[in-house]
Phi, psi and omega in degrees: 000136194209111180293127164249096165219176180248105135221053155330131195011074180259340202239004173300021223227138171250145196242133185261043177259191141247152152294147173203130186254138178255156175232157205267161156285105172265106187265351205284156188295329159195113222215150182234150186214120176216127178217149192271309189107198171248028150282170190228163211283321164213212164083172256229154199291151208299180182261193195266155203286177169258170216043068172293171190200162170257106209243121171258144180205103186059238191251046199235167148195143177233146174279138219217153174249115168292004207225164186234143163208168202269313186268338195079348158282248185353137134303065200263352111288087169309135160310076193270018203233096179220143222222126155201160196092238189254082199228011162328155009138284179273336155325265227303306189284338181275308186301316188289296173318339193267349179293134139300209213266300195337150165207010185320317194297338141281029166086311185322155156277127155332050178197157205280135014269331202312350190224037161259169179251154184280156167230155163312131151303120180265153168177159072061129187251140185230197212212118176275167149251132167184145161032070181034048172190158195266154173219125200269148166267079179297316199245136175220169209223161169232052261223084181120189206222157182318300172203165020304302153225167169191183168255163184221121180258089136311137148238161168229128175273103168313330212075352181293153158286161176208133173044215202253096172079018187268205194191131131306178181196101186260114190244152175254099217218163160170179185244134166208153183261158163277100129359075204297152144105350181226173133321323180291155180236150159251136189266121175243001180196131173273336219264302198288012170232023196232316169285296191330304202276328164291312183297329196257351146310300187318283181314344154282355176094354195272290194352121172242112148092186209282147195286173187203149219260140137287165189281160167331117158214035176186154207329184214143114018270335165234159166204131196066198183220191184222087193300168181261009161287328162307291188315274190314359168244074176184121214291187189265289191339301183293264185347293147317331139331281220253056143077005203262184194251120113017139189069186205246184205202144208231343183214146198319147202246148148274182194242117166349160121182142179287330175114022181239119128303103165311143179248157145244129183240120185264129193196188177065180155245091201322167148279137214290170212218005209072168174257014168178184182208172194225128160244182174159120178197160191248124178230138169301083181294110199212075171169177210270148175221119170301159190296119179306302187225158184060032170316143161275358212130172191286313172324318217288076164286138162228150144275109175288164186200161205133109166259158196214109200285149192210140182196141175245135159222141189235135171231149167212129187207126183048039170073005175252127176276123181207124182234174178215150176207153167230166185209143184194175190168148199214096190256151162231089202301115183236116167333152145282121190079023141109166194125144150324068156336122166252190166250140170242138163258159175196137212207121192228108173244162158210164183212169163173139184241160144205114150268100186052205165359314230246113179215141164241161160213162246191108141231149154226158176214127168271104177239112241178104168228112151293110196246194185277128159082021186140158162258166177234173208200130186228108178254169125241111177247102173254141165238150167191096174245173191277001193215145189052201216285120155295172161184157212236130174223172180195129207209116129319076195252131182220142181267147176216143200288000000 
């Protein structure tokens, strides 16, 4: 099997970019907003979102939510991925870890990222849907480094049965750069981190039989965008990699995708992979953002300013996988167009385990910027296990002047 794609000297390349965001308007003098979203606060598990779809895979099948999310709401990702048969979770990451680099005999180049080996991943937690329960992304993957780009892997272990002792699996994968100067990533190609994941199946030896497309089940010909202030800073060569048009742009680019998952039937036994890995690194918070939460308005820019610390750690001992990762920073927002600099803290925890059956995952996010007259304030907390209640809650608290 063999990728014929172009990417010639694509990675030699520094990316000029900025964030951009959109943020909502708050006028009231002092106003708090709290919503469960569509997870629910306690009580039995939430319900299922609309457009659900059927994915058949031989003479089996499962109803699927095609989309990821943060919220239990939100799209923030489609399911290009769905893994059955001996397709756990923790499989799929011990297969993926034991692979080197190489990846030449497919078309890649000997260059980063295309010749890294995967690793855990810190990242943002989302929540699947199938056959009437939600499932969390305990485990994420990595092809590449926080940043500069890299490809990025969710799995969600369903719990369905497949065959004789088999599993679903549902995966989320795409390429995206780091937002210099931020913590954030932009997702720029869906298609080529959807092959990426199909070479390294192959290359691990488990696949019984050849991988194979689902029918159209999520948006097509794009899904989501690129804004162009992002968009006008990525070089054309990286563009053209990930299907995208050349040259610059005055209005949001979508992001390719036909709109298919690949499936994969999974069999064997992965090579052991270790038993956890330890990250922690520093990114420079340097750059201008519209205000995140509790906006005045389209005007309302600060320069955040600020490091901002990230760390992970994962054990896997006797089949139970379990990790925590944070993120955190003590920043300093200066008005645009003259004000006071204040200080904002911001604080991102997760935790998440999976054992045999039985799996949970955990984020909360904290944002607490102390002003004249109050703080202003952003919590979120999503839970999503396999047994009792998801739930997603979020509280605003904001000052106006």
């Amino acid at each position: 099997m063999r990728a014929t794609y172009r990417y010639a000297a694509l990675f030699s390349v520094a990316l000029t970019l900025f964030l951009f965001a959109a943020c909502e308007q708050n006028d009231s003098p002092l106003s708090t907003l709290s919503s469960q979203g569509a997870f629910r606060a306690s009580g039995a598990q939430a319900p299922a979102p609309p457009g659900l779809v059927t994915v058949p895979v031989g003479s089996e099948n499962l109803s699927l939510w095609p989309y990821l999310t943060p919220d239990g709401e939100t799209r923030e990702d489609p399911v290009n991925l769905v893994f059955v048969g001996r397709a756990d979770a923790l499989q799929i990451r011990s297969a993926l870890l034991a692979l080197d680099g190489n990846r030449t005999a497919f078309g890649f180049p000997n260059a980063f990222p295309f010749n890294a080996r995967w690793s855990d991943a810190a990242g943002g937690v989302q929540a699947a849907y199938a056959s009437e329960a939600w499932a969390g992304s305990v485990i994420q993957l990595q092809l590449g480094t926080y940043g500069p780009l890299r490809f990025h892997l969710r799995l969600f272990e369903t719990g369905q049965p497949y065959g004789d002792g088999g599993t679903w699996t549902l995966g989320g994968a795409h390429f995206e750069i780091l937002i210099p100067g931020t913590p954030e990533h932009q997702v720029i190609s869906w298609e080529l981190a959807e092959q990426i994941v199909t070479v390294d199946l192959v290359r691990s030896g488990l696949l019984q039989g050849a991988p194979a497309p689902t029918a159209a089940i999520n948006d097509a010909p794009t899904f989501r965008s690129i804004p162009p202030v992002i968009y006008n800073g990525i070089p054309d060569a990286l563009k053209i990699a990930c299907g995208l048009p050349p040259g610059s742009t005055s209005v949001p680019v979508g992001i390719p995708t036909n709109g298919h998952a690949t499936v994969f039937r999974l069999g064997g036994d992965a090579l052991d992979a270790g038993d956890g890995s330890d990250q922690s690194f520093t990114i420079q918070f340097h750059q201008v953002i519209p205000k995140p939460f509790c906006s005045g308005g389209p005007a309302d820019f600060f320069m955040v300013d600020g490091p901002v610390e990230v760390t992970k750690h994962v054990e896997l001992e006797g089949g139970h996988y379990s990790y925590r990762s944070d993120l955190s920073g003590a920043l300093t927002a200066t008005p645009i167009g003259g004000g006071d600099s204040f200080p904002v803290r911001v604080q991102d925890m997760q935790n998440g385990f999976i054992n045999g059956a039985h799996a949970s995952v955990n984020a909360s996010v904290k944002r607490i910027a102390p002003e004249d007259g109050g703080s202003e304030i952003l919590m979120q907390f999503l839970n999503v296990g396999s047994e009792g209640a998801s739930q997603f809650r979020s509280h605003e608290q904001c000052l106006s002047e």
